[in-house]
N, C-alpha and C positions, 0 to 999 in steps of 0.2 A: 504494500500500500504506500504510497507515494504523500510526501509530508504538504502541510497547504495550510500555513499558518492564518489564523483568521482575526491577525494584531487589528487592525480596526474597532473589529466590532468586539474583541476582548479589551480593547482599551475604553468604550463606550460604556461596557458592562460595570466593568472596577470601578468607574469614575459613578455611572450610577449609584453602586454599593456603598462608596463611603461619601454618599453624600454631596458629591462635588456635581451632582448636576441642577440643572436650573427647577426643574419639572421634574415631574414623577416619584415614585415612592418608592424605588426598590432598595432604600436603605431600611426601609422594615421589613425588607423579604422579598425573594423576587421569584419568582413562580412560571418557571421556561418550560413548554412543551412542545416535543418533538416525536415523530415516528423511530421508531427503532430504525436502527441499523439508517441513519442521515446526517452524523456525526455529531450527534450531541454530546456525547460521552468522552469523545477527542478534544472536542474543543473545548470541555467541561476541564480535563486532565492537562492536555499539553500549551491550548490558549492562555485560559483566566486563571490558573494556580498558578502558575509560574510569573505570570505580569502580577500578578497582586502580590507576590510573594517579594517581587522585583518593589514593591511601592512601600513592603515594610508589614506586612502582614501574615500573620502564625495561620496557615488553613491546613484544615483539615477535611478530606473527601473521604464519603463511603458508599457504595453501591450496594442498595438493598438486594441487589439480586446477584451479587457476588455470591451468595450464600442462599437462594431461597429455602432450605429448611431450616434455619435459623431464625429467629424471632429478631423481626428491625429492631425493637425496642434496642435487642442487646449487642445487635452488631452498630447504632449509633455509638452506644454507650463504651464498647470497643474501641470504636476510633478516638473518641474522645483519651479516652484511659491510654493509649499509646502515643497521641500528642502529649499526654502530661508527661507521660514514664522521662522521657531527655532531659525534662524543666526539672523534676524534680531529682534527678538522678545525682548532682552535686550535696544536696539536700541529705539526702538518704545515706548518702556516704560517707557525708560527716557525722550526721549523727550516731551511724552504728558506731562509727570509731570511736564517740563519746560513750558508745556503752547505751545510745536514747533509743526507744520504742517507736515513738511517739515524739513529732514536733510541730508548734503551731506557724506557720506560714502565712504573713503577711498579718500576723496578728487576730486573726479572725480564725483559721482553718486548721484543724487536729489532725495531721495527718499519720498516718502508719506507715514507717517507712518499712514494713516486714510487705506490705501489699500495694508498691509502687506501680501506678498503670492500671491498678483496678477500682472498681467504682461502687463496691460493696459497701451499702452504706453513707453513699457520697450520690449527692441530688446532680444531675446534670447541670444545674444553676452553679452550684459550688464549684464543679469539675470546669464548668467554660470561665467563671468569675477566676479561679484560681490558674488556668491556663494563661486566660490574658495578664494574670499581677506576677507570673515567674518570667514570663516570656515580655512583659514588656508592651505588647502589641495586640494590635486592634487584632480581634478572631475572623474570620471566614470557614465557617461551615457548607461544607457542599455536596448535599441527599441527593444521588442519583438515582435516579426511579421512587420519587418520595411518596407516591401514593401506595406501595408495597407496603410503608406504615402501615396504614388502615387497615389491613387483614387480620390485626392483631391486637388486642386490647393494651397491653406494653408499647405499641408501635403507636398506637394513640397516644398516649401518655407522654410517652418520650415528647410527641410533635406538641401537644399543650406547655411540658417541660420548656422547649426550645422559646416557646413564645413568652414566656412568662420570662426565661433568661435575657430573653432579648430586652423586653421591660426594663428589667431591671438595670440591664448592663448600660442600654447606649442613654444619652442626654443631647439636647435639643444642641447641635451643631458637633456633636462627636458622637460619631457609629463609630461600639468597643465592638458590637457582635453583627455581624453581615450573618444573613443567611440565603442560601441558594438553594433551593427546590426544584429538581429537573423532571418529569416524566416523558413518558414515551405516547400517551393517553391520557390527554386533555379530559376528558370526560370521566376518567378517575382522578386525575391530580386537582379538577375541580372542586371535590369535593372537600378539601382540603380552606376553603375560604369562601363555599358558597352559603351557607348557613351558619345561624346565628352559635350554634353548636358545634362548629366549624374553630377547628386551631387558630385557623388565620382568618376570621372572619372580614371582609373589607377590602381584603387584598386581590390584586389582578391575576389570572396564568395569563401570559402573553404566550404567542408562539415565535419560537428561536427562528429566523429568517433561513430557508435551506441554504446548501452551497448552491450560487448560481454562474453567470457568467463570467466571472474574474476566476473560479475556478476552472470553467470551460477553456478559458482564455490558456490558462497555466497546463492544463493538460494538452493543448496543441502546440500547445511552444518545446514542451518534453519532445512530441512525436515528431516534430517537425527538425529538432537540431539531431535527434537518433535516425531517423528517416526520412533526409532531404529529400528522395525522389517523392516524398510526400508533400511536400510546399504546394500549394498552400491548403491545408488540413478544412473542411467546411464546420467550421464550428456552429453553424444554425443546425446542420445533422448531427454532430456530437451531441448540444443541448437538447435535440428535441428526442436522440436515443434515454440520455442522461431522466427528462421527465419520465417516459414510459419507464425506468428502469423506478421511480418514484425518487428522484432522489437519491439513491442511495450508491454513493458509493463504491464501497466494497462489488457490490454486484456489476456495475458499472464498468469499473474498470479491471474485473477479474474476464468479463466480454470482451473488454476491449483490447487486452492479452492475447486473446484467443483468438481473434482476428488480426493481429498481429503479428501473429504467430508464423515461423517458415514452415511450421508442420501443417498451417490452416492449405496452403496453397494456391492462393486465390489470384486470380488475375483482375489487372483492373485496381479501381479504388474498394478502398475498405469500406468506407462509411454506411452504403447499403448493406453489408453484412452484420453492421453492428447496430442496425436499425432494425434488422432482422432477428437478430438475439436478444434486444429487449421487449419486441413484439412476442417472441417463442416466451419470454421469462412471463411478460404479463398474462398470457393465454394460459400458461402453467398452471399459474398463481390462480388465476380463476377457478383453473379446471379442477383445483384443489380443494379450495372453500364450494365449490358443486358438490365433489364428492363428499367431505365431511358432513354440508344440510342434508344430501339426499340419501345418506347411511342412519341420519337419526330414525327416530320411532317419531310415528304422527304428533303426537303430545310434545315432545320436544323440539321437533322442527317450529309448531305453531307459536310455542314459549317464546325461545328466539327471534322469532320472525318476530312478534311485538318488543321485543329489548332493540333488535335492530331500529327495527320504527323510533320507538320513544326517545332510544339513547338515553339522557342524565334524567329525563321525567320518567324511565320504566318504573312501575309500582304491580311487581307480579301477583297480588292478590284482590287487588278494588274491584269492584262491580263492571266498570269496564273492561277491564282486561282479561275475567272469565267469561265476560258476554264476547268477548274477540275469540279467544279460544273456542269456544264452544261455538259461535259462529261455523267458524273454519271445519271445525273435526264433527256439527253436525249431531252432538251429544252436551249433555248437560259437563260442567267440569268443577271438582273441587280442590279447594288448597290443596290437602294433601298430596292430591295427585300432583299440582304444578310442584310443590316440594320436591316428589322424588326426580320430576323433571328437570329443575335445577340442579340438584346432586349430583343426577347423573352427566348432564353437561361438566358440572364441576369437575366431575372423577374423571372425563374420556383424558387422553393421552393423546397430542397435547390437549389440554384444557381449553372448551371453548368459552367459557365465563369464570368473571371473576366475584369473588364475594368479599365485603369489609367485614370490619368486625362487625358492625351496627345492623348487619342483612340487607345491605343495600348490593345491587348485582348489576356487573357492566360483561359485554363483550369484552373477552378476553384480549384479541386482537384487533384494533381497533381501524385496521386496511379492511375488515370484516364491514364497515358501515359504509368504507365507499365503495366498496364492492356490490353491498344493496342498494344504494341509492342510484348506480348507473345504470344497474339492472331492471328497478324499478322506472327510473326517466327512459330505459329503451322499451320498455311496455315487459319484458322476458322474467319478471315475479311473480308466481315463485318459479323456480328451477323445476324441469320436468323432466323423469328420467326418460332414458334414449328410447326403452321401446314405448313409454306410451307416446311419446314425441314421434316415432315414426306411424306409431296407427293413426294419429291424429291429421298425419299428413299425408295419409297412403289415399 
């Protein structure tokens, strides 16, 4: 994968963070959503830690899904605990050399220096207050994939925690405590500050800008100095391969590899080929989420079908949404039944939904809603398998 630094808009960010900009609010939290796999996660790592870090600022980043069977609560509280462990590690080794158990830090805080880095006992308020007065320096916390919190009563907790730190820590012209909140699923990271019961109540998700044309630009320039008989490379087919590919990347230019390739053997220019590889990838992708609707049982396809519909308003049990089902499948329907219908979504491999702590349920994969909505705008919902599709048309 080829590096594509995105200094601009990491320098637009940071200056957000600590307050330095004119307008807006993401010096109380700032709330980016993006599709997986469209560089959020790069530019989250290799952009904005390293320039903030350049500006004088202790961050610390964790990826809830570094670990999904771990409870977020405790891998937050993890990364916390291993930015302390260095601060206090002078700390700890003077004291054992006194012979001390136990020393109070900055006046305020007991610390144990037998359980350096762990946070047993110790409020994440404490742990970010005490990170910022050993280190010095304004904090940057950075939850990638932060609505993976939610799936867990601790992961809740921890996200009220943070917000309550933050309170506490920053004051009207100095942000101690930045916080960054990335998902990949606008419609689950929402939830996160759209109600009053909401962590972040008030606060905005924006969506993180994809890579667009200055990356386009950067990737013809590569091809073009390695492959002069290429001059001049059409970057309008590069970008419009680059869209169908969504975005993304990785997929992007692992095609674009491959049509480069002297084992591909192509004559002629490439660019038709590699407009052809992400029309083959997108027809895939389709032909995928087809196969998984039309593998459910009637009951769970119909479930679905309304969570696609609603999206962030689905409410699988109201009057409306049994008189939807029951429409559809033609029999009366109850809770229970939609329960095990959920579950079972829950349980397939991959998981087509997801569930918070709270019982609220989104579409797992969230290319899943624009997959229905273009299906829906071409009139072809719902998906009909191929033989009744061919009697229908014999």
């Amino acid at each position: 994968m080829i590096a594509f630094p995105r200094t601009e808009l990491a320098q637009q960010v940071a200056a957000a963070l600590q307050g330095q900009a004119l307008l807006g609010d993401a010096h109380n939290g700032l709330f980016l959503a993006a599709p997986r796999r469209t560089g959020k996660s790069t530019f989250l790592q290799s952009d904005l830690k390293p320039l903030l870090e350049v500006c004088g600022v202790a961050v610390v980043y964790v990826d809830l899904w570094a670990d999904p069977h771990r409870d977020p609560g405790a891998l937050i509280a993890d990364a916390i605990g291993r930015a302390l462990e260095p601060q206090l590690g002078l700390v700890a080794r003077a004291a054992k050399k006194a012979g001390v158990d136990k020393v109070s830090l900055a006046g305020w805080l007991q610390v144990d220096t037998t359980r350096i880095g762990k946070l047993d006992g110790l409020t994440l308020v404490d742990a970010l207050r005490a990170l910022h007065e050993t280190s010095g320096k304004p904090i940057a916390l950075i939850i990638d994939e932060a609505q993976h919190a939610l799936t867990s009563e601790d992961g809740e907790a921890a996200m009220t925690s943070l917000k309550s730190a933050r309170d506490q820590l920053n004051r009207p012209g100095e942000v101690r405590l930045m916080l960054v909140m990335s998902g990949s699923d606008r419609d689950k990271l929402i939830r996160l500050v759209n109600s009053n019961a909401a962590p972040f109540f008030g606060s905005q998700v924006q969506r993180m800008p994809p890579l667009g044309p200055d990356f386009i630009a950067h990737v013809a320039s590569l091809i073009e100095s390695q492959r002069p008989s290429l001059i001049p490379v059409d970057q309008a087919a590069l970008h419009q391969a680059f869209e169908a590919f969504g975005h993304r990347p990785q997929f992007f230019m692992a095609a674009l590899g491959q049509v480069l390739s002297p084992l591909a053997n192509l004559s002629g220019r490439f660019e038709p080929a590699l407009l052809q590889a992400a029309s083959d990838r997108q027809r895939d992708d389709e032909a995928q989420m087809e196969a998984d609707f039309l593998g459910l049982k009637p009951v769970e396809q119909v479930v679905l079908w309304r969570m696609l519909d609603q999206g962030p308003r689905f409410r699988p049990y109201d009057a409306e949404a049994l008189r939807f089902y029951g429409d559809l499948l033609a029999q009366p329907m109850t809770v229970p039944t939609v329960q095990r219908a959920l579950e079972s979504l829950r349980q397939r491999m991959p998981a087509l939904v997801w569930k918070s702590a709270r019982g609220e349920y989104a579409v797992e994969d969230a290319s899943m809603h624009r997959w229905f909505q273009a299906r829906r705008a071409a009139g072809t919902w719902p998906p009909v398998p191929q033989e009744v599709l061919a009697m229908q048309t014999a």
